[in-house]
C-alpha positions as CSV (number, residue, x, y, z in Angstrom):
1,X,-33.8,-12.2,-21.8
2,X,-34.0,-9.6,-19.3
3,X,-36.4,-6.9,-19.4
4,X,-35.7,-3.7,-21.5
5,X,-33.9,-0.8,-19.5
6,X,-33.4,1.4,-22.4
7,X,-29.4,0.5,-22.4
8,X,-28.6,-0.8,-25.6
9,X,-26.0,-4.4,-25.6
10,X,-22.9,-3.3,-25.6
11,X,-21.3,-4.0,-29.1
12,X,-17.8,-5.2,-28.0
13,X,-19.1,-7.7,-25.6
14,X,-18.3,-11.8,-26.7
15,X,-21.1,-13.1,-28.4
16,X,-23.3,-15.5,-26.3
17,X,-21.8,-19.2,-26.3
18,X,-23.3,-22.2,-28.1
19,X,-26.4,-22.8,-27.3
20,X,-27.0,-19.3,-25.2
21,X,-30.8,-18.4,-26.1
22,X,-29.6,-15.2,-27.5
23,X,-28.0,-16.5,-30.8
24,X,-28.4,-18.2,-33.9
25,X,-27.6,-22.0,-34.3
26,X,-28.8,-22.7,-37.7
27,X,-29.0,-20.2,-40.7
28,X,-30.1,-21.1,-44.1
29,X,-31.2,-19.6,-47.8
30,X,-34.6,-20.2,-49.5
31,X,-33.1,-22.1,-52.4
32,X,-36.3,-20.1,-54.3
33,X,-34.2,-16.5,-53.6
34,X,-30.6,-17.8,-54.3
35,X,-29.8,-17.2,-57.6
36,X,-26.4,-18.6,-59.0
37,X,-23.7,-16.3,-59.5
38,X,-19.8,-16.0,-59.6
39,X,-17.2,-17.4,-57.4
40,X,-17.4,-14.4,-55.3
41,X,-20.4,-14.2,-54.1
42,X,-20.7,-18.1,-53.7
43,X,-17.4,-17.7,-51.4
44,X,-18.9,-14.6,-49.5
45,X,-22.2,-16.4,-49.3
46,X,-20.5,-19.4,-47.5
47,X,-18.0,-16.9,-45.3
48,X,-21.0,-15.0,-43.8
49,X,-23.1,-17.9,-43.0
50,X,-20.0,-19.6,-41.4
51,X,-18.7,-16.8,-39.4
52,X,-22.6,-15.7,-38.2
53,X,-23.1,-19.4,-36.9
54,X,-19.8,-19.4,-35.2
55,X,-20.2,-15.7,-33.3
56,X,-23.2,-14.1,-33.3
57,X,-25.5,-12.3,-31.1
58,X,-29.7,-12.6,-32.2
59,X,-32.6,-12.3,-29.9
60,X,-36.3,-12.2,-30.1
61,X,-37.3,-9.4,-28.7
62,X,-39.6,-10.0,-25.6
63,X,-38.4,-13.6,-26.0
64,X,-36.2,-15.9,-24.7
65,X,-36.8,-19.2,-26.1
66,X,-33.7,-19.5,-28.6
67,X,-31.9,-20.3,-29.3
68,X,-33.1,-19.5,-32.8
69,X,-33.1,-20.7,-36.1
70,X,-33.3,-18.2,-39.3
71,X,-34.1,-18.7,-42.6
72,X,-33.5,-16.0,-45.1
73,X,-35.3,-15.3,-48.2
74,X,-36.1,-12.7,-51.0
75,X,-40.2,-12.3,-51.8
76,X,-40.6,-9.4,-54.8
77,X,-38.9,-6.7,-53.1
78,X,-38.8,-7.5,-49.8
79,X,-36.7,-9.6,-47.1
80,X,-37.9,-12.2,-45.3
81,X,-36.6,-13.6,-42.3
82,X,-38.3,-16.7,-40.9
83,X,-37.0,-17.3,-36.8
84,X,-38.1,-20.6,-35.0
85,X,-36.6,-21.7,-32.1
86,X,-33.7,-24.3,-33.3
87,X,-34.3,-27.9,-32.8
88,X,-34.6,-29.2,-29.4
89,X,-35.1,-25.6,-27.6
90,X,-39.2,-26.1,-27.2
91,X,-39.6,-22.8,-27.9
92,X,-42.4,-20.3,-29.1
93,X,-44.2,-20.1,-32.2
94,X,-42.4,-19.0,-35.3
95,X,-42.0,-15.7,-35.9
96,X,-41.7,-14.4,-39.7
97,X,-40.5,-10.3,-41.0
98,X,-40.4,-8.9,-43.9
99,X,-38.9,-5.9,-44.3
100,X,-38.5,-3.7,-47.5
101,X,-35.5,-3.5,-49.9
102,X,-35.9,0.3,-50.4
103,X,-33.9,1.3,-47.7
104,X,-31.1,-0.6,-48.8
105,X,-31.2,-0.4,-52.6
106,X,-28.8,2.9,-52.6
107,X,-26.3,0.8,-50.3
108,X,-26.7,-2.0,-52.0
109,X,-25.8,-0.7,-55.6
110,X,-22.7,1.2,-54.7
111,X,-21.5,-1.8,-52.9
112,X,-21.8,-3.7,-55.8
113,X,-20.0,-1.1,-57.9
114,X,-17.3,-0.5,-55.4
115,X,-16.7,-4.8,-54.9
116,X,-16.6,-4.6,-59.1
117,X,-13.9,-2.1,-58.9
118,X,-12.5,-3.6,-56.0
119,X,-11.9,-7.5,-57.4
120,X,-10.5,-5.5,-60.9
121,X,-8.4,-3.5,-59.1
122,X,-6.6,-6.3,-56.9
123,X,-5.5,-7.3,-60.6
124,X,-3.6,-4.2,-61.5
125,X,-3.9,-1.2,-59.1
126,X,-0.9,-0.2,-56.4
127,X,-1.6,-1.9,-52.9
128,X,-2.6,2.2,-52.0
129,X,-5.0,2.3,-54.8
130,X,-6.6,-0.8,-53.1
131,X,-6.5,-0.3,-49.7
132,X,-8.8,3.0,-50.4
133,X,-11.6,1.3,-52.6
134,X,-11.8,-1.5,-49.4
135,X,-12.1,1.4,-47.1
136,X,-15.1,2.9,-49.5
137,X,-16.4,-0.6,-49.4
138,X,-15.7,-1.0,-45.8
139,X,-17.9,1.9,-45.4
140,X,-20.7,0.7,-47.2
141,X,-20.8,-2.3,-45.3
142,X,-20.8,-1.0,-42.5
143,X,-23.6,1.7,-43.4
144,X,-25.5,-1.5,-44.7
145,X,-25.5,-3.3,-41.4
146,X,-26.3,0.0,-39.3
147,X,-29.8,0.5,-41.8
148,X,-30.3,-3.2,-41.4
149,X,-29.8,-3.0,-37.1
150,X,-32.5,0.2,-37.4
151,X,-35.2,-1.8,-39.4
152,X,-34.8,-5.0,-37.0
153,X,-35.1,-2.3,-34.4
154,X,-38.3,-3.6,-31.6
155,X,-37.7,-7.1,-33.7
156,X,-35.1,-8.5,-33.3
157,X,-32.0,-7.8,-31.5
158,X,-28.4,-8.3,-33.3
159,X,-24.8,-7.0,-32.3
160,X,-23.1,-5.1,-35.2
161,X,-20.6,-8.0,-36.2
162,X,-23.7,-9.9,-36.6
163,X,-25.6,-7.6,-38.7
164,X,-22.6,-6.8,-41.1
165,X,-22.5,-10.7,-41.7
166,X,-26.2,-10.6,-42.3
167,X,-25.9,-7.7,-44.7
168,X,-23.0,-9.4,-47.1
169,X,-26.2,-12.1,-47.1
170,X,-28.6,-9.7,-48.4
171,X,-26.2,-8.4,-50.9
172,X,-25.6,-11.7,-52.0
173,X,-29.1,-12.7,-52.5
174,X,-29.8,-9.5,-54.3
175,X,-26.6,-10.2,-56.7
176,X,-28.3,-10.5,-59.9
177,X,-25.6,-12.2,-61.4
């Protein structure tokens, strides 16, 4: 990883290829935080993961032994994200963050309100009617994954694609069913 000159990655840029240190190879769920739930969130679950391990961008910061491995998890209130170099890369120790709920509890409850009236809209609402709850929850993803990017901030680095992804997996480890 080259040294920090204040410039930020730009967001549009392609996501490092396979095996590029900066990016995850392997993402997986304490089976302790995942708690069963509808269709959904199962489906969503399974759609993040997929999409982060096929474009993503996730660095170390001050490191550049990945690429990494992360394994997400829910302690009390907090999230925990457990990076290891994947398999094979020889790199550093672990590395394990917590970070607090708090700043995401707001976000996180109107998302789950909008998705509610989202999934019973698609049901019976005008295709206008839908297309303007998506946006709202659109929004909220996106305002999920911008708090998410500030608290990883001197952490780690992720692109914005990669941190909305990571944000539908926090959501979906919070759903309480």
């Amino acid at each position: 990883m080259k040294p920090d000159d204040g410039a930020s990655p730009d967001p549009a840029a392609p996501a490092p290829a396979a095996g590029s240190p900066g990016r995850l190879t392997s993402l997986t769920l304490d089976q302790s935080s995942i708690r069963r739930s509808n269709a959904n969130v199962e489906h969503e679950r399974e759609v993040a993961i997929y999409d982060i391990l096929d474009a993503n961008r996730f660095a170390l910061e001050g490191r550049d032994d990945g690429p990494y491995a992360l394994k997400l998890g829910l302690v009390e209130d907090r999230l925990v994200l457990h990076i290891s170099s994947a398999a094979g890369a020889g790199g550093g120790d672990p590395v394990t963050y917590m970070l607090s709920l708090t700043p995401f509890r707001r976000i996180i409850k109107d998302y789950f309100l909008v998705c509610e009236s989202y999934y019973q809209a698609i049901r019976t609402a005008p295709p206008s009617r839908i297309q303007a709850i998506d946006m709202g929850r659109r929004g909220l993803h996106d305002e999920g994954s911008r708090v998410l990017m500030e608290r990883l901030k001197g952490k780690v680095e992720v692109d914005h694609d990669t941190a909305r992804r990571l944000f539908t997996l926090i959501c979906a480890l919070h759903w309480k069913g």
